[in-house]
C-alpha positions in Angstrom: -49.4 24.8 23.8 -48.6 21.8 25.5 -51.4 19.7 23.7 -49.0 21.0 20.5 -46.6 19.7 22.1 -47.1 16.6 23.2 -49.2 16.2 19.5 -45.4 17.3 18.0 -43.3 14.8 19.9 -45.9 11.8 19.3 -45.5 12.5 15.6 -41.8 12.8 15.6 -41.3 9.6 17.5 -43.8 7.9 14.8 -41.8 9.4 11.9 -38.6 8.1 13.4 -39.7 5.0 14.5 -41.4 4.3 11.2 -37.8 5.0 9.2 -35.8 3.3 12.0 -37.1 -0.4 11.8 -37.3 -0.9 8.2 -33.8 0.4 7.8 -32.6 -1.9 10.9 -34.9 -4.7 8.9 -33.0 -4.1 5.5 -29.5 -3.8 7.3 -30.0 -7.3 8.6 -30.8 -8.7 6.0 -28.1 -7.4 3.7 -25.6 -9.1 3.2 -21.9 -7.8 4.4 -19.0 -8.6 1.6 -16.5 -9.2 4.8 -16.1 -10.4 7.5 -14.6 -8.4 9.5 -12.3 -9.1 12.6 -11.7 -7.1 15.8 -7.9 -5.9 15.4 -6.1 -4.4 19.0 -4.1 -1.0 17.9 -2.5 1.1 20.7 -3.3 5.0 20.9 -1.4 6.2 17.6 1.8 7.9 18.4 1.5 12.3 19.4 2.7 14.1 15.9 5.6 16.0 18.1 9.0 16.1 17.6 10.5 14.8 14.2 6.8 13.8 13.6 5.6 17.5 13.6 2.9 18.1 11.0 4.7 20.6 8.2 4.2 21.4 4.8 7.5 20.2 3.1 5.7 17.9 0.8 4.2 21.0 -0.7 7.7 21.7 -1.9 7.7 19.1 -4.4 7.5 19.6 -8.1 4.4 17.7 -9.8 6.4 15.6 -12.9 4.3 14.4 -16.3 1.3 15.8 -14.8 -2.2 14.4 -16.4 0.6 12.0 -18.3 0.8 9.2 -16.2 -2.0 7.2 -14.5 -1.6 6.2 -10.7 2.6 5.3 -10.9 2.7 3.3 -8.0 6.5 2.3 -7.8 9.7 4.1 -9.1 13.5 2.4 -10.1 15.6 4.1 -12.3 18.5 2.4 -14.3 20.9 5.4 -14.8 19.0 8.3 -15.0 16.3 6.4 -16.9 13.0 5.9 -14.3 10.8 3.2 -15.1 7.1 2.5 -13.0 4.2 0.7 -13.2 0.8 2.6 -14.0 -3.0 2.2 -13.6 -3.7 1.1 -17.1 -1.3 -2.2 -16.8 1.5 -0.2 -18.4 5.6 -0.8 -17.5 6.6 3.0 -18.2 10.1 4.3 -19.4 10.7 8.2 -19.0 14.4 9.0 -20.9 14.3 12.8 -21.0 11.7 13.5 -20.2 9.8 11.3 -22.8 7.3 8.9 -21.5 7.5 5.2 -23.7 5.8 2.0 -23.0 7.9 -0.6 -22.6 5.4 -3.8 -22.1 1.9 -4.5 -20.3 1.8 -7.8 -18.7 -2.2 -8.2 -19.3 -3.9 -7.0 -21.7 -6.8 -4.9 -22.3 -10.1 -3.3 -22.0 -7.6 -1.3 -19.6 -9.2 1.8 -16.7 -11.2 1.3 -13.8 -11.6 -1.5 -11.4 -13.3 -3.6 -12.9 -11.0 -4.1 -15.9 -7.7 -4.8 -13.1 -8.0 -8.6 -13.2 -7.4 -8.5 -17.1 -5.6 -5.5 -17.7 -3.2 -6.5 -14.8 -1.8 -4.1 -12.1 2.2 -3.4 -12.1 2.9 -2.5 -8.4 6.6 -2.9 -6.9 9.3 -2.8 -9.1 12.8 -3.4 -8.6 16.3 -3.1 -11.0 18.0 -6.6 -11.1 21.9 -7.0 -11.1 21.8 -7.4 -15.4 19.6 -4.3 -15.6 16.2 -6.3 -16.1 13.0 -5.0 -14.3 11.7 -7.3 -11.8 7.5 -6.6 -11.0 5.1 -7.4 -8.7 2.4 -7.5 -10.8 -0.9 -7.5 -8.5 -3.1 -10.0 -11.0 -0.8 -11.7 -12.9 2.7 -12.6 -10.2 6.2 -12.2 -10.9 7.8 -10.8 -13.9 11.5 -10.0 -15.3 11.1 -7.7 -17.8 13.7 -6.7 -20.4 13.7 -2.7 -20.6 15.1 -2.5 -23.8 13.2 -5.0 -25.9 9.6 -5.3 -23.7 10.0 -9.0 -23.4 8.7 -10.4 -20.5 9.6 -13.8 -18.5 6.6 -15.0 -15.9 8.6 -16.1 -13.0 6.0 -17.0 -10.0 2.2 -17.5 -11.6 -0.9 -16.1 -9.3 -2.2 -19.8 -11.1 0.4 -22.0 -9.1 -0.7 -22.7 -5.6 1.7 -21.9 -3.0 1.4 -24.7 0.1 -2.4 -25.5 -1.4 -2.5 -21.7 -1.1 -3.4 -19.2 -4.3 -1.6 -15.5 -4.1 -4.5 -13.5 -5.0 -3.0 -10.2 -4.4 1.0 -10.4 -5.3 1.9 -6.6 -4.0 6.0 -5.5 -3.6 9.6 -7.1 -3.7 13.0 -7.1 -3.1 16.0 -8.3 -4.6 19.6 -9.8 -3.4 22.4 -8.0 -5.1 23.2 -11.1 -6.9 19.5 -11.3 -8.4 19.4 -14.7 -7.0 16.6 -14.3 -4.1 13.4 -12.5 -4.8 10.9 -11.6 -1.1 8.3 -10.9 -2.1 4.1 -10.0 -0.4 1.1 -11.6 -1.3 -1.2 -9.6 0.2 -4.1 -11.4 0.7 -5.1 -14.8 -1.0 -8.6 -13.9 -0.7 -8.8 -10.1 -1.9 -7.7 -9.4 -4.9 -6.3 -5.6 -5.2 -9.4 -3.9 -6.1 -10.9 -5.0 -3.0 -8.1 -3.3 -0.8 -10.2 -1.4 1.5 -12.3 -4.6 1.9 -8.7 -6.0 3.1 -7.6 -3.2 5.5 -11.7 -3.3 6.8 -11.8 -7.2 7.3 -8.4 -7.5 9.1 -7.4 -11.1 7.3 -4.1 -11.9 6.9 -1.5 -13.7 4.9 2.4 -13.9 4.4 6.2 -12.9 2.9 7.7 -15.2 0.0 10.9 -16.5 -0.8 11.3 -17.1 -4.7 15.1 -18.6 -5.8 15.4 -17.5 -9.2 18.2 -20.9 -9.3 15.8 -23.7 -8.4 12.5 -21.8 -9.2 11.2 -23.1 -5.7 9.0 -20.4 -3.5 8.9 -20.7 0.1 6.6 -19.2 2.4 9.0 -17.5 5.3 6.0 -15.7 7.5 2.0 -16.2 8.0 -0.5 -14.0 10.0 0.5 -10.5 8.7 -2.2 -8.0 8.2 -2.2 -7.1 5.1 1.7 -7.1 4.2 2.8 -4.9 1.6 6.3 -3.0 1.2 9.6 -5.2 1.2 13.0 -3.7 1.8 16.1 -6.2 1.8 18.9 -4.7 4.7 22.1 -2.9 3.4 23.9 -6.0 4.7 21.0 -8.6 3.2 20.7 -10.3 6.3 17.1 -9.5 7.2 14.0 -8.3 5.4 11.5 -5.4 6.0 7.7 -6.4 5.5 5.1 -3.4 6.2 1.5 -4.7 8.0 0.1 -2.0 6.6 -3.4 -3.0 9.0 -1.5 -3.1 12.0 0.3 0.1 11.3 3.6 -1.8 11.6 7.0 -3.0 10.4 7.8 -6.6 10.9 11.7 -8.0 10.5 12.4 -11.2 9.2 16.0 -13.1 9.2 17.3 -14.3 6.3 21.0 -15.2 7.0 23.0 -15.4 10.0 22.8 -16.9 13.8 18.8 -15.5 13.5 18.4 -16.8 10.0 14.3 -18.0 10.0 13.7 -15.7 13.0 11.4 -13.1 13.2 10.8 -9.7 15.3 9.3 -6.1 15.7 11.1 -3.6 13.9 8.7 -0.7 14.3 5.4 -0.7 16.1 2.4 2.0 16.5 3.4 3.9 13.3 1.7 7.4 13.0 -0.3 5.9 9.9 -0.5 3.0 7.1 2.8 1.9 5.7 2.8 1.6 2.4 5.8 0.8 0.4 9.5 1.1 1.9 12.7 1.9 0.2 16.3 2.6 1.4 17.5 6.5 2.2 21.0 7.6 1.5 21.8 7.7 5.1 21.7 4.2 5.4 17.7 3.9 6.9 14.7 3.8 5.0 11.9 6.1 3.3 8.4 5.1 4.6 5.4 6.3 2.4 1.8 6.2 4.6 -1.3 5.0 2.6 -3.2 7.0 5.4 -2.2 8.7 9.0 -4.0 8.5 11.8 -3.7 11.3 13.3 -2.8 12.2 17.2 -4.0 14.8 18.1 -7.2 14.0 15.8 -9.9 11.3 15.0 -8.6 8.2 13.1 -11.3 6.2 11.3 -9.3 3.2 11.5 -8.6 2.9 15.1 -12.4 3.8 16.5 -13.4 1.0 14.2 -11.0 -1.8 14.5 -12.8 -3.3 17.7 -15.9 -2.5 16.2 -16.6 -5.4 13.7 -20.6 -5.1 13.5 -20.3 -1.3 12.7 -17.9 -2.1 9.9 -20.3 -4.5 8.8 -23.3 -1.8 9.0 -21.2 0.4 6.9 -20.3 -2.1 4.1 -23.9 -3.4 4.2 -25.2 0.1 3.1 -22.0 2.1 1.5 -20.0 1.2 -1.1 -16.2 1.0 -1.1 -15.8 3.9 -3.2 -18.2 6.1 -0.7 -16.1 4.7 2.1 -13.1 6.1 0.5 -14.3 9.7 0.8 -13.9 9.3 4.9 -10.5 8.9 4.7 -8.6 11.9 5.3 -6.2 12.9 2.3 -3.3 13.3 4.2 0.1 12.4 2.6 3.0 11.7 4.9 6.5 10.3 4.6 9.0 9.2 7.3 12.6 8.3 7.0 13.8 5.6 9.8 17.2 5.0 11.3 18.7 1.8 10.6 17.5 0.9 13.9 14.0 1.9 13.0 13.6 5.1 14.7 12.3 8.6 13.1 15.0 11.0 11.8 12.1 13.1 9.8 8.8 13.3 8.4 7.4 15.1 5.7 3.4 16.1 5.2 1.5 18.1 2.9 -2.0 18.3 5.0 -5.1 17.6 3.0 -3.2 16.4 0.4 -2.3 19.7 -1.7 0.4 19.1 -3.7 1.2 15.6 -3.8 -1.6 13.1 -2.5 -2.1 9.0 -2.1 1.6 8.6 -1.9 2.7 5.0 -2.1 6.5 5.1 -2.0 9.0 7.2 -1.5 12.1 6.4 -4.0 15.4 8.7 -3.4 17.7 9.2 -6.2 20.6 11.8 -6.9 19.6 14.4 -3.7 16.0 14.2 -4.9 12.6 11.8 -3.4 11.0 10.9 -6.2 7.0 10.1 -5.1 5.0 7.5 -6.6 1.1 7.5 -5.7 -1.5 4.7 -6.4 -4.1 7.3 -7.5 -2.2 10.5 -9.0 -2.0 11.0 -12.5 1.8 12.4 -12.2 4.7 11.6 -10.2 6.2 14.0 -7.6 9.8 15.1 -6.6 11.2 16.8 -3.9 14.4 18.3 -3.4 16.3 17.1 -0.3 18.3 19.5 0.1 15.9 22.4 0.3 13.5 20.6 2.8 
């Protein structure tokens, strides 16, 4: 018996050993498509209170289900919505009819690999004349005419901004007076099919300033992590920008005695902010791209000081594997003009409405857009 098992633990060891070093010998020599950074998060914030996990998510209504592919941002124009879809299409739904109105790229259009060409509309915004300006991810700013398709390139990803390319042009926001458009590149390195390699690596990049007058763009901030949703104040003196990496809100003065000034709006968010829009009530709707969950295990936060086991996962999974380990949670939060929580709504494990990337309210109803659905969702506000 104990000859067995001494013979049964030799043999083990030699299996494991024998599997072990060529697998440690192919990981280093592998190469690693990033290069990631260690990133400092605090301890997410407890789910209690206004943060509660619920189900009211599950209340909303799926809309032009299996008709619509991945309708990332919403406007409407009356009661006319317009968004942007997968397949590079600027989408009009008039009674319940779904029209194209224009595609900035053209095609082969579907999957990743066909985004550079077939372009990606992401935010959209309504301009004071009624025109549609998008944030196109491959192609840069666009005013688009709703009613005849014809679109007007306003801010090329093929110009270089401060010897800088935008390689990733992502959401905006528009004065009242359609003069000033602030706008996120994303990352000048990743381009939007490589997203998760952006969120991984931890690089970062800035918030733009285009003046639809003298055509000029500015760069107003550097060193965000991976900024993304834009939201112009009720009064238009200072600008929202969402680090989606750092699980933040960042504010940024653009008039008055802190015009050029920057600060914290909201830190340690109970996931990743996505795109931002204003509530009724004077705040703002905050979609998550992902939660990280307290009580719970966030994948994010165990890795973010952990840069050699993101580059062990990279070096032998691929981005859509590494997808799969993220928890489909959806979760939206309305702030308080001062940036505190008033409520939150979840649908756990993604149910009814899942990868939701903005939250856009509209006569008494919050109209859900989603990266990755193939319909758009809409919950009634005053039965939540």
């Amino acid at each position: 018996s104990t000859y067995s098992s001494k013979v049964f633990r030799v043999t083990f060891l030699t299996l494991a050993v024998s599997v072990a070093v060529p697998l440690l010998g192919v990981t280093v020599l592998l190469d690693c498509p990033i290069d990631p950074q260690p990133i400092s998060l605090k301890e997410p914030p407890l789910l209690t209170g206004v943060l509660e996990p619920n189900t009211k998510l599950r209340k909303a209504e799926r809309l032009w289900e299996n008709q619509l592919v991945g309708p990332e941002s919403i406007v409407n124009i009356g009661e006319v919505l317009f968004t942007g879809t997968a397949d590079g299409k600027i989408i009009k739904i008039e009674d319940g009819e779904i029209q194209t109105v224009a595609r900035i790229g053209h095609g082969p259009c579907g999957g990743y690999e066909n985004e550079p060409t077939c372009g990606r509309p992401l935010g959209m915004r309504v301009g004071p004349n009624n025109t549609l300006f998008v944030a196109d991810a491959y192609y840069g700013l666009y005013e688009v005419d709703p009613d005849t398709g014809e679109t007007k390139m306003l801010v090329s990803t093929k110009t270089l901004i401060e010897g800088q390319k935008l390689s990733f042009v992502n959401d905006l926001t528009v004065t009242r007076d359609g003069r000033k458009i602030y706008f996120t590149d994303s990352s000048s390195k990743w381009q939007r099919q490589d997203y998760l390699f952006l969120v991984m690596e931890g690089t970062d990049d800035g918030l733009l300033e285009y003046d639809t007058v003298t055509k000029e763009v500015k760069v107003l901030m550097v060193g965000l992590r991976f900024p993304n949703g834009v939201q112009l104040s009720p009064a238009e003196d200072f600008v929202l920008v969402q680090e989606t990496t750092m699980a933040r809100i960042r504010r940024y003065y653009v008039s008055g005695l802190m015009k050029g000034g920057a600060d914290m709006f909201v830190e340690n968010m109970p996931g990743l902010p996505d795109n931002i829009r204003l509530s009724s009530t004077g705040g703002y709707w905050v979609a998550m791209a992902a939660v990280r969950p307290n009580p719970g295990f966030s994948l994010l936060d165990f890795l973010s000081e952990k840069p050699w086991i993101k580059r062990m996962i990279f070096k032998l999974l691929s981005r859509e594997t590494v997808t799969k380990f993220v928890p489909k949670y959806s979760l939206v939060v309305e702030l308080s003009e001062t940036g505190s929580y008033k409520r939150s709504f979840h649908d756990p494990n993604g149910v009814t409405v899942a990868y939701v990337s903005e939250a856009h309210e509209h006569n008494g109803h919050l109209y859900l857009g989603s990266f990755r659905s193939p319909y758009i969702g809409r919950l009634d506000l005053q039965h939540v």
